[in-house]
C-alpha positions as CSV (number, residue, x, y, z in Angstrom):
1,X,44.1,-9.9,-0.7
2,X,43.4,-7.7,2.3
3,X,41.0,-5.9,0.2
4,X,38.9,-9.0,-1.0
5,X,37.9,-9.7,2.6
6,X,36.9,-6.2,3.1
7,X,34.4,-6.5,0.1
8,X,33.4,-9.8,1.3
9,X,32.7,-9.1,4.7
10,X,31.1,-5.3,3.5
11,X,28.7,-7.8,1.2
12,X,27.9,-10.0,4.2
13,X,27.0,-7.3,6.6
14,X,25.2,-6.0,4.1
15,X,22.9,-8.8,4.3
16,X,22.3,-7.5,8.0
17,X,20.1,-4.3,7.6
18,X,16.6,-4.2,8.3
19,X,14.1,-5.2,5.6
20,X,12.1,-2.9,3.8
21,X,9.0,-2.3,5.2
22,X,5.8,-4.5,5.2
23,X,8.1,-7.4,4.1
24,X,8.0,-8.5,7.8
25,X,4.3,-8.4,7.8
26,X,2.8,-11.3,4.9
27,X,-1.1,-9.5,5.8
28,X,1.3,-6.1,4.7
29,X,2.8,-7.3,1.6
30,X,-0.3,-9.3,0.5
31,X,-1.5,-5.4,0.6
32,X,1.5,-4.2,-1.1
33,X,0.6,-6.7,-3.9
34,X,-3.2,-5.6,-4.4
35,X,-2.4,-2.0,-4.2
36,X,0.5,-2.7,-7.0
37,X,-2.3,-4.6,-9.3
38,X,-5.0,-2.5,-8.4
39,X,-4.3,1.2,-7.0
40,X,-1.3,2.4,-8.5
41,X,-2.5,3.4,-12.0
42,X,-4.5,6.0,-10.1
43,X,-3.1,6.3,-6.6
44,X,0.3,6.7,-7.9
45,X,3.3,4.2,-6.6
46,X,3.7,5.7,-3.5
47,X,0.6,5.7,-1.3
48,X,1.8,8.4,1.0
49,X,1.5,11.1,-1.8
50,X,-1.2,12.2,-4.5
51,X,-1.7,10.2,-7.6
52,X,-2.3,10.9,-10.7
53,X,-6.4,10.6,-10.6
54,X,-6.4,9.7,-6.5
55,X,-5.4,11.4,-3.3
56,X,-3.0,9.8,-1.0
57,X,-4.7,7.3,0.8
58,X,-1.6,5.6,3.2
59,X,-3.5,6.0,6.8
60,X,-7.0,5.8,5.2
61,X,-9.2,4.7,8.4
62,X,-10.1,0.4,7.4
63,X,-14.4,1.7,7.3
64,X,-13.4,4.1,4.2
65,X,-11.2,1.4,2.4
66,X,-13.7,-1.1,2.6
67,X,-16.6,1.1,1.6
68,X,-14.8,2.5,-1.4
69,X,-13.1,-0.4,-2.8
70,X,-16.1,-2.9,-2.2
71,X,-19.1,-0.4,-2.5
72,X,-17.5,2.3,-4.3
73,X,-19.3,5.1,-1.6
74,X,-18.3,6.5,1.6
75,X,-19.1,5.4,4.9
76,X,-22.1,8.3,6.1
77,X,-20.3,11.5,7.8
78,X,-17.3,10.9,6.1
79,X,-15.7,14.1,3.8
80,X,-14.2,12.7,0.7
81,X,-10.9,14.3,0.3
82,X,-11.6,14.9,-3.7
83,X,-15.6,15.0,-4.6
84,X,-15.0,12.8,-7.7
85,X,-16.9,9.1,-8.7
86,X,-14.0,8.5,-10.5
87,X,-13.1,4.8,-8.5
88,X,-15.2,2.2,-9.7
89,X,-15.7,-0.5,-6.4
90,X,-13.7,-3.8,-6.6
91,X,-16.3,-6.0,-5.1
92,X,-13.9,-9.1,-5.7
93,X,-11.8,-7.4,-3.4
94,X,-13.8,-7.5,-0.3
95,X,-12.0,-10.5,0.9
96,X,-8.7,-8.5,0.5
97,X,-9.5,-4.9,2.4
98,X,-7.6,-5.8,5.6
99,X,-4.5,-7.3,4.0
100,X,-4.9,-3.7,1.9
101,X,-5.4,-1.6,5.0
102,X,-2.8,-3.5,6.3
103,X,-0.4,-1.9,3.9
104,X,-1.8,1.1,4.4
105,X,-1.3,1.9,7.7
C-alpha cells in the first residue's frame, strides 16, 4: 500500500513542473500553431535549426518576418541568409506576423 501513495503523489507532483514553452504565452502558441500549418514543411519542426528547404529562423528580427511572409522580399539592407525565392509570401497572414514572431523569439 505504501507504494501506491508513492506513485500517486509522484503523478501529482508531476503535474507541478513548468509548462512547456510558449504555452504561457496565447500571442506565443497562436505562433506555434501558424508556424505548425505553415513553416514546418520547409523550416523543419524545430525553428531553432535548418530545415529542409529553409534556414532557421527562431530570433528572426519582426521587419524580416513580416516582409517575407506577407511580401515575400526582404526588408532593403537586409542579407538573406540563403539567396533562394523559394518562399512564396502568405499575404493572408499579415494579420498573424506578431503572434508568429511571437513564437519566434
Amino acid at each position: 500500500m505504501r507504494w501506491l501513495a508513492v506513485v500517486v503523489m509522484a503523478v501529482a507532483l508531476g503535474g507541478c513542473s513548468d509548462p512547456p514553452s510558449g504555452s504561457t504565452n496565447p500571442a506565443a502558441e497562436r505562433g506555434r500553431q501558424i508556424y505548425l500549418a505553415q513553416c514546418v514543411s520547409c523550416h523543419g519542426p524545430d525553428p531553432a535549426s535548418a530545415g529542409p528547404i529553409g534556414p532557421p529562423i527562431k530570433g528572426t528580427p519582426p521587419e524580416v518576418i513580416e516582409s517575407k511572409v506577407v511580401r515575400g522580399t526582404y526588408p532593403p539592407g537586409y542579407k538573406p541568409k540563403r539567396p533562394t525565392a523559394a518562399m512564396p509570401p502568405i499575404a493572408a497572414l499579415a494579420p498573424d506576423v506578431p503572434a508568429l514572431v511571437e513564437f519566434l523569439k
